[in-house]
N, C-alpha and C positions, 0 to 999 in steps of 0.2 A: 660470407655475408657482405662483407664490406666490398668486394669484387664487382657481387653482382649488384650492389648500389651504385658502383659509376660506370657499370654496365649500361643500367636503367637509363641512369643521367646523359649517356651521349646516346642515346638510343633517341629519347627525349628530346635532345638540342639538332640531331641529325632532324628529328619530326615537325621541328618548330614549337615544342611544347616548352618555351621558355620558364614557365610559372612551376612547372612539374619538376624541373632542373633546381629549382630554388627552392622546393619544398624537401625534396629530397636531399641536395646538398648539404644544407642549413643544419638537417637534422643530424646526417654524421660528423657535420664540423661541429654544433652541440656537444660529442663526445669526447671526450680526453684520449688523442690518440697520439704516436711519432712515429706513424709510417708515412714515410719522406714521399711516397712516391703516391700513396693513396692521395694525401693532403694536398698534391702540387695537381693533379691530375683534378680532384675535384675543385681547386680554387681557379684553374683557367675554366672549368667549366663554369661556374657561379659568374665569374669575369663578364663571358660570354652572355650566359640568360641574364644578365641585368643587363647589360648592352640595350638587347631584342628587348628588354621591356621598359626601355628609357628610363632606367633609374640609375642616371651617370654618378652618384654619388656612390653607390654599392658598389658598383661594373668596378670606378677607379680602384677603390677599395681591392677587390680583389685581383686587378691587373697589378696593383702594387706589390701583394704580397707572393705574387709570379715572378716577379724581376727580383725579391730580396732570396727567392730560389736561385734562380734560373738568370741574372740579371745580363746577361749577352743574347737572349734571346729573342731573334731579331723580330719571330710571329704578337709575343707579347708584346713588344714594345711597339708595335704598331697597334697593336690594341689600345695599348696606354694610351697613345698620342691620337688615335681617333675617337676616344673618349673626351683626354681636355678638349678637343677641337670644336666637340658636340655641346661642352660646357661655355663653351664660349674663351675657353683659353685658349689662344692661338698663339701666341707667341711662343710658348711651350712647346706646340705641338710641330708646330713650323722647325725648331729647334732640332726634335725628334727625327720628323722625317726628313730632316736635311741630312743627320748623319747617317741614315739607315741607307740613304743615296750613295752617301760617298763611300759606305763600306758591302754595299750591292748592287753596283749601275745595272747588270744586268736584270733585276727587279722591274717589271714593268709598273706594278701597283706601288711598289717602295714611289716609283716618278710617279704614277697617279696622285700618288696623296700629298707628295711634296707641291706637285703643280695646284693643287685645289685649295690647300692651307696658303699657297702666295697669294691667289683669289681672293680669297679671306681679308689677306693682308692690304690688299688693294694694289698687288704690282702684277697687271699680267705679264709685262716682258718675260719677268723670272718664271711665271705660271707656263709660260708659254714651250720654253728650254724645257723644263720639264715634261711638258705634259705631250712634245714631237717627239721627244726620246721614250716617251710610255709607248707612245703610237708607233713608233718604228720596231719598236719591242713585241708589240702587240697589234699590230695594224686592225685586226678584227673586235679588237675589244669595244662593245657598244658606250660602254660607260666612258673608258678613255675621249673617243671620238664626242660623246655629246660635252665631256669638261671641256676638251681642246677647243669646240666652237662656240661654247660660252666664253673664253680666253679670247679668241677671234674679233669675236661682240665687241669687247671692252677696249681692243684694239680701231676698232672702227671697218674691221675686215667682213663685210656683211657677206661678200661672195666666197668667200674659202670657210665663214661657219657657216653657212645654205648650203656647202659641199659636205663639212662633218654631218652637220643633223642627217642629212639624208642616204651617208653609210649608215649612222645608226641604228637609223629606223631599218636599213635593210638588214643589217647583224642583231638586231633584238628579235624579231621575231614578236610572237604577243607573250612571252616568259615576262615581261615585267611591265605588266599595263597601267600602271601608275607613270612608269619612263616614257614607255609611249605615249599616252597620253601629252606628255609635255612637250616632246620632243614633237610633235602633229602642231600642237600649238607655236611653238618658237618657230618652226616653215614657215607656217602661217603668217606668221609675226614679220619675220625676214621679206620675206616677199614683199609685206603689204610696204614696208621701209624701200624695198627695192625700186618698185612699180612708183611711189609717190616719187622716188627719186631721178628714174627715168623719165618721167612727163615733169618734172620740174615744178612739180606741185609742193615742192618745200616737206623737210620733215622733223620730226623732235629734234632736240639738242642730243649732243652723242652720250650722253649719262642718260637719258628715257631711251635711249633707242636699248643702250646696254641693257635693260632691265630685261629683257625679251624673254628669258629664261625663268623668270619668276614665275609662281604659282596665281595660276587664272580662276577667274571666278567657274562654280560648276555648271553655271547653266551659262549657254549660248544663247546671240541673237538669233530670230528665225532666218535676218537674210545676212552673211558673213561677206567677210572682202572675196573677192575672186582669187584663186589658190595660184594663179601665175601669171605674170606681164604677161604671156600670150592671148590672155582671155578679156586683153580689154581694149578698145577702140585704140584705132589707127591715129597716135600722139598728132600726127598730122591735119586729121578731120579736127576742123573747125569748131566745130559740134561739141567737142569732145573739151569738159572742163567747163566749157563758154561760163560768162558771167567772171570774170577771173576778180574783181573786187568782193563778190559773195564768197566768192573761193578763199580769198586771202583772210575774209572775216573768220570763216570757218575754222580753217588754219590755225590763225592767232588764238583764238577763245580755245579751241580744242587742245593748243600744247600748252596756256597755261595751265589749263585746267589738270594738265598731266596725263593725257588721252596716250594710248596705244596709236603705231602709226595704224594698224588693222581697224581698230575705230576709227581714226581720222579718214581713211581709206573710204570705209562704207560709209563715211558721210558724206563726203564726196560724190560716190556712185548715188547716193541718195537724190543728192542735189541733180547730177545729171536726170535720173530717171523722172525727175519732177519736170523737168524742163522741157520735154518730151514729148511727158502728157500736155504740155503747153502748144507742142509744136502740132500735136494731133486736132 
């Protein structure tokens, strides 16, 4: 009986039926039992389904009583430490996945998470060391590659994260349309920072430009910035920008305001297209 309940249970957590895991689990852990290996087997799975169901206070709960089995085990305790991380304890977890580094370099995700919890911390240097050693480990990893060009970002490296984002997007595929999604947006984003950059059109401070990665609103404008410096007027042509004191107003109000360089971008274009129908 009890077999075929953590049968169920990873059957279950294989399915993504995280709630199924906890109802089942719970209920044989209910019982009075000391079989070492039932008990260890279903507490990384409970671990697990409270993870998937954002109840980091249970999840620790049971990654704790993993590691007073099992406490060298390095799968758990990256569990552990992506839990406080999710809690908002980073210093902890930062701690974690430092020595999980040092006693498994060849870990790609062990350097993932080390690089993503310095993030956290606010140091990309160190995120950085991390996160080209995940990447040389794993050069194809889509998640690796999108961390390394958020690290990029934070650097002020807008053309080497425009290079990560767009491995990723080629390594993801549509398996995780939430990543995608972000990862289309941050191009986007990068570009429009590029393109203002290249025409001299001024752009946020490098803490707004960093943010590029954040979570965007879900509805778009109907007309969006153009997706690449080659898709806009010859920096050259006269034309292009004109009015450079309307320009400069736009500028200033739109970065206090905390604008997106991609909205400042399509105001821009706005202003030209306006100026157009003037010249018509």
């Amino acid at each position: 009986q009890k077999q075929w309940v953590v049968e169920q249970m990873q059957r279950c957590l294989r399915e993504g039926n995280a709630a199924a895991v906890v109802e089942l689990g719970e209920h044989l852990m209910a019982r009075e039992d000391d079989d070492f290996d039932t008990y260890r087997l279903v507490s990384s799975s409970l671990a697990l389904a409270y993870e998937r169901l954002g109840q980091w206070n249970r999840s620790l709960h049971w990654f704790e009583q993993c590691l007073l089995m099992d406490p060298a085990n390095p799968t758990v305790q990256a569990g552990n430490g992506r839990v406080l991380m999710k809690m908002g304890k980073t210093a902890r977890a930062a701690s974690i996945f430092r020595r999980l580094v040092e006693r498994h370099p060849a870990c790609g995700e062990f350097q993932r998470a080390a690089g993503t919890v310095s993030l956290h911390l606010g140091d990309p240097d160190a995120a950085l060391v991390y996160l080209r050693r995940a990447h040389d480990l794993e050069p194809s990893n889509p998640y690796i590659l999108n961390d390394l060009a958020g690290a990029c970002l934070l650097r002020g490296d807008l053309e080497t994260a425009l290079s990560c984002y767009k491995q990723a997007l080629d390594q993801i595929g549509s398996s995780d349309a939430e990543l995608v999604r972000d990862i289309r947006e941050s191009i986007e984003e990068v570009r429009a920072v590029l393109t203002l950059r290249q025409h001299a059109a001024g752009i946020p401070p490098a803490a707004q430009v960093a943010d590029v990665h954040a979570d965007y609103e879900s509805c778009r404008p109907e007309r969006s910035a153009p997706s690449d410096a080659s898709d806009l007027s010859d920096p050259s042509d006269a034309s292009y920008f004109r009015e450079s004191k309307v320009r400069a107003i736009v500028l200033d109000a739109m970065t206090a305001q905390g604008r997106r360089p991609r909205q400042i971008l399509a105001a821009l274009h706005l202003w030209c297209d306006y100026l157009e129908t003037l010249s018509d």
